[in-house]
N, C-alpha and C positions, 0 to 999 in steps of 0.2 A: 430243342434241336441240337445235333452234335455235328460235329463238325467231320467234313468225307473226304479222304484224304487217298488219291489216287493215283498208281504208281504205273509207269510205263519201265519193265524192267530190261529197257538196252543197256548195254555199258556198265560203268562203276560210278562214274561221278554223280549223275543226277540222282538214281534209285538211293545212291548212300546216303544223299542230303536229307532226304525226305526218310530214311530208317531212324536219322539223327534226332529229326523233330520227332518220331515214335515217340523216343526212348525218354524225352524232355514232357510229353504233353501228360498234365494230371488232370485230365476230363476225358471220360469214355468218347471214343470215335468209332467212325467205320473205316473201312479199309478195305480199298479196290484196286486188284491188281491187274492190270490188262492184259489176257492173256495174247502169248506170241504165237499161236498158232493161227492166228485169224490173219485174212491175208494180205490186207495193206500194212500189219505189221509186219510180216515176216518180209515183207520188202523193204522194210527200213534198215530189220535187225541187218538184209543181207546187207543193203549197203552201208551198214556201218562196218562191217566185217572184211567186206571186200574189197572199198575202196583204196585202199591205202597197201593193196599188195606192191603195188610197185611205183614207179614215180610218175609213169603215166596218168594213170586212173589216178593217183595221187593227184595230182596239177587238177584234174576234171573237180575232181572233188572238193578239193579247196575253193575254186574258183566259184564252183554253186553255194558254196557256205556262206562265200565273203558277201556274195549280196543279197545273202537273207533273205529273199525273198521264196515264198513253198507254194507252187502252183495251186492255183485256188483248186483245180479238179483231186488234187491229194486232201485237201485241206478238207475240200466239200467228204471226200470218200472216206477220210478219217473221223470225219463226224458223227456220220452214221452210224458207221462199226463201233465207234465209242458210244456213243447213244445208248446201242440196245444194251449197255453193261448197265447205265446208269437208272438209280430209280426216280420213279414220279416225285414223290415229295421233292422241298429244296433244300438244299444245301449251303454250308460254309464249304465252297471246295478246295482246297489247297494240292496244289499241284508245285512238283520240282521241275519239270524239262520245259520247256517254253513253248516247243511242239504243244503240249496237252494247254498250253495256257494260249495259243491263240485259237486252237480250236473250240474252246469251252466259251471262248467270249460271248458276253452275254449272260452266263451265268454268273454269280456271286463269288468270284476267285481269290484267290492270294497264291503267289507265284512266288517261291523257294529261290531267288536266283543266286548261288552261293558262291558262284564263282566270283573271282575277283578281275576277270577282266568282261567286259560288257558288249560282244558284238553283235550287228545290226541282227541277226536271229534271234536274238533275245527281246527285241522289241513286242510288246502286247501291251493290250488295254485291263488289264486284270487291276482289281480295287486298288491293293497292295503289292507291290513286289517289294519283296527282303531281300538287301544286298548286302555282302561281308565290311566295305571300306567307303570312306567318303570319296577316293577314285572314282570306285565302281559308280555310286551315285552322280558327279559330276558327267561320267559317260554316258550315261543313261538320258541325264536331262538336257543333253546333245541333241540326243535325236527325238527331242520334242515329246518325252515324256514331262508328264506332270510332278514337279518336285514333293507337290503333298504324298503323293502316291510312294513316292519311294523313301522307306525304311532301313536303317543302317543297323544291324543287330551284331557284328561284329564276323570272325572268323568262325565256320563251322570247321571244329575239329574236334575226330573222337578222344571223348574226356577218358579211355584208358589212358593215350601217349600225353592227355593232357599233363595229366596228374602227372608226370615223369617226367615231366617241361623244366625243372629248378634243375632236378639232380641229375638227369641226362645233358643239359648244359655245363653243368661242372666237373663231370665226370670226363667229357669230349674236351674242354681245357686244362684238365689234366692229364689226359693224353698225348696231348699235343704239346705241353709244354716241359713235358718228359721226352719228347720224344720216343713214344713206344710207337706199337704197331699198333698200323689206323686198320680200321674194319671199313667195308660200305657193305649198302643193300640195294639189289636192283629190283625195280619193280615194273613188269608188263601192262600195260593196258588190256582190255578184256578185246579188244581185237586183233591182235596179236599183230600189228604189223611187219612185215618183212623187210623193210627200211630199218625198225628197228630192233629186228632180232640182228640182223647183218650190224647194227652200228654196235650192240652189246658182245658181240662173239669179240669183235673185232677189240674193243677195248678193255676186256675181260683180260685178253692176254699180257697189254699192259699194266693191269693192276695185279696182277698174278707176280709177274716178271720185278716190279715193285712191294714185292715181298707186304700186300694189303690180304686182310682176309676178306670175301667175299660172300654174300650173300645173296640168292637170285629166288627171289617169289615167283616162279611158275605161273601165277595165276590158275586158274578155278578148271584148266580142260586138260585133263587127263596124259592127255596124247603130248601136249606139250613139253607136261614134266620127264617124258620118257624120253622126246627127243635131248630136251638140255642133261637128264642125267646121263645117258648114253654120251654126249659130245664135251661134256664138261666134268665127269666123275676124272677122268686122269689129271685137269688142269687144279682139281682141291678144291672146288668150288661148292659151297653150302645150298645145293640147289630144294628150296621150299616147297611140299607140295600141300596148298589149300584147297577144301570141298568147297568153299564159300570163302566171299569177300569176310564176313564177318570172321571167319577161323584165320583169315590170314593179318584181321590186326590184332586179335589175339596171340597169335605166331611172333608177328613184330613185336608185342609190346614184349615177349619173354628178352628179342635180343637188345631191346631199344635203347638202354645204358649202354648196350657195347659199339652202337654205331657211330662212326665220325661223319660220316655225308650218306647220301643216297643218289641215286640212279633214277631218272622215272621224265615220262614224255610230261610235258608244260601244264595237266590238265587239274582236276579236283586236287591231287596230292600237294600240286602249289601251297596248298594252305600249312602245310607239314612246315615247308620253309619259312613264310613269313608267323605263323605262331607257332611256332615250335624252335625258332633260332636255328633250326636244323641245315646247314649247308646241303644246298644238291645242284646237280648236274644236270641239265637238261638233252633228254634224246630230240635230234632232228633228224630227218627232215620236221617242222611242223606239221601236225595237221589237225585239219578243222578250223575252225573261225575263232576258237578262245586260246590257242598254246600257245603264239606268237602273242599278247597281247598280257596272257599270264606271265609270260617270262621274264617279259619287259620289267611287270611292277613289280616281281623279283629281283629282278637285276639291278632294276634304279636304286633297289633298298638293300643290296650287298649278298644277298644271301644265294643268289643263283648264278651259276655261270655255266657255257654250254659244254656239254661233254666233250668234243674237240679239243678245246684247250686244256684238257687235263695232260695231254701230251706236253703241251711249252713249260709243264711245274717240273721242274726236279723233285726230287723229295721233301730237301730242305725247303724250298720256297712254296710246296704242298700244304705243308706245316704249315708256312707262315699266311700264306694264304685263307687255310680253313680258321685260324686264328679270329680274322682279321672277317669271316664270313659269317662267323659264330656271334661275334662284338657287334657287329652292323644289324642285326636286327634284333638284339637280345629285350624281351620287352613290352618293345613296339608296338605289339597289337594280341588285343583279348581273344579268345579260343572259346567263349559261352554263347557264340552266336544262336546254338538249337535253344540254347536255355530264354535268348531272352524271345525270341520269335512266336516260343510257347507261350511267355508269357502274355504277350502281344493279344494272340490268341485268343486265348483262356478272356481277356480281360475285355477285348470286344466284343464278345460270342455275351461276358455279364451284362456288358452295358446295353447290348441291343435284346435284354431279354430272350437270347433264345435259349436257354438252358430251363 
């Protein structure tokens, strides 16, 4: 038996984790994508798209996050619709979003959770859940999970920028201790909030004005890239445009020696900063139930700080600051988390004879 591995493609963060372990696992699988046309998903996709247009819906929307709880008649309706994708025989199923891991319960799971902060949505009863940091695990076994159950495979991050982790660090301190010109890169989340397109316009121009170069990944929808080239081609801004998440870390890794920080809301990319030593920024408002919570364990360990206060740095003290952002987590924490979780895997699936 091989192991089924199935993917709910909302958003960046979850679908990426689970592209990651693809790319790690050396034993044939299957591979089920859910599609978004069906219609208790196209309900999710919208509200994950639409909440966060303003701060109203904003606040709604947080507030259902924070307590985790998903109406059993969703939960019941999502069952079904997933159901009829899955086949008879059983499976190893492994799933990234938590959504699909409380729904399947019952089945034989392992649950991707690769973020690094742990909110009460993430709670499920799945065999294994895989968590990036002994943090994450400490939160987890909070709320009355079982410690056997939970797995600490380190940080998932893609092993392009991994592999650029030595000389991307020394390259950014020698940038800064020339004082030459700093670059950033900004990056959208795939639901484009409006909160944080207005907080990026707005600070675009301070960095501009700060003689920084810029760089703005668009993200994957089209219309986007047309609005930010139209409103930002006069400000000199390096506006990205990617078909897919995977073209745009391939985009990144071309600039990724020249970056000094980045730009980007609290969510998957966290992992960027704490393995990667990579200084970044964070966009607020937060939303959802993991940015507030990612930011944190960024921040406690030096490497994130929020985008507001890029305004109280001078230049000089920019410098000295990203210095000092770069040092504080240089190290710290391994980047083969897909690799060892394959392994994990692979090495269960031997022992319990299903191969």
């Amino acid at each position: 038996m091989y192991p089924l591995l199935i993917q709910l493609p909302i958003g960046r963060g979850h679908p990426n984790y689970l592209n990651l372990l693809k790319k790690e696992l050396n034993l044939p699988y299957f591979y089920l994508e859910i599609p978004l046309n069906i219609s208790i998903i196209k309900l999710l996709n919208f509200l994950y798209k639409n909440s966060s247009k303003n701060l109203f819906t904003l606040s709604i929307y947080n507030q259902l996050r924070k307590k985790g709880k998903i109406p059993n008649f969703l939960i019941e309706k999502l069952k079904r619709e997933i159901k009829n994708f899955l086949p008879k025989e059983k499976y190893l199923i492994i799933v990234s979003h938590p959504i699909l891991a409380k729904i399947l319960e019952g089945e034989k799971i392992y649950y991707l959770h690769c973020e690094n902060a742990f909110p009460k949505e993430a709670i499920c009863n799945a065999e294994k859940i895989f968590v990036p940091l002994e943090i994450t695990k400490e939160k987890a076994i909070s709320y009355g999970i079982e410690k056997e159950k939970i797995i600490v495979t380190n940080l998932f991050v893609e092993e392009e920028l991994a592999n650029l982790k030595e000389l991307g660090y020394k390259e950014r301190l020698k940038r800064i201790k020339k004082r030459e010109k700093l670059s950033c890169a900004i990056f959208l989340s795939g639901a484009y909030p409006k909160v944080h397109i207005k907080e990026i316009l707005k600070y675009i121009k301070y960095l501009i004005f700060n003689n920084l170069k810029v760089f703005l990944f668009s993200g994957i929808d089209y219309s986007y890239y047309l609005y930010f080239q139209r409103k930002l081609f006069i400000e000199g801004v390096y506006v990205i445009r990617c078909r897919s998440w995977e073209e745009e870390i391939r985009k990144f890794k071309e600039i990724f020696l020249d970056i000094d920080f980045f730009i980007a809301a609290s969510h998957e990319r966290t992992n960027w900063a704490l393995g990667l030593s990579l200084p970044m920024f964070v966009l607020t408002p937060f939303i959802g139930s993991y940015a507030y919570e990612n930011y944190e364990i960024a921040k406690n360990y030096g490497v994130a700080r929020l985008l507001k206060e890029i305004k109280n740095l001078n230049k000089n003290y920019l410098y000295e600051k990203l210095f000092q952002m770069n040092k504080s987590c240089y190290n710290k924490f391994l980047t083969n988390g897909a690799k060892i979780a394959s392994e994990i895997i692979e090495r269960d699936l031997s022992n319990f004879n299903y191969l």
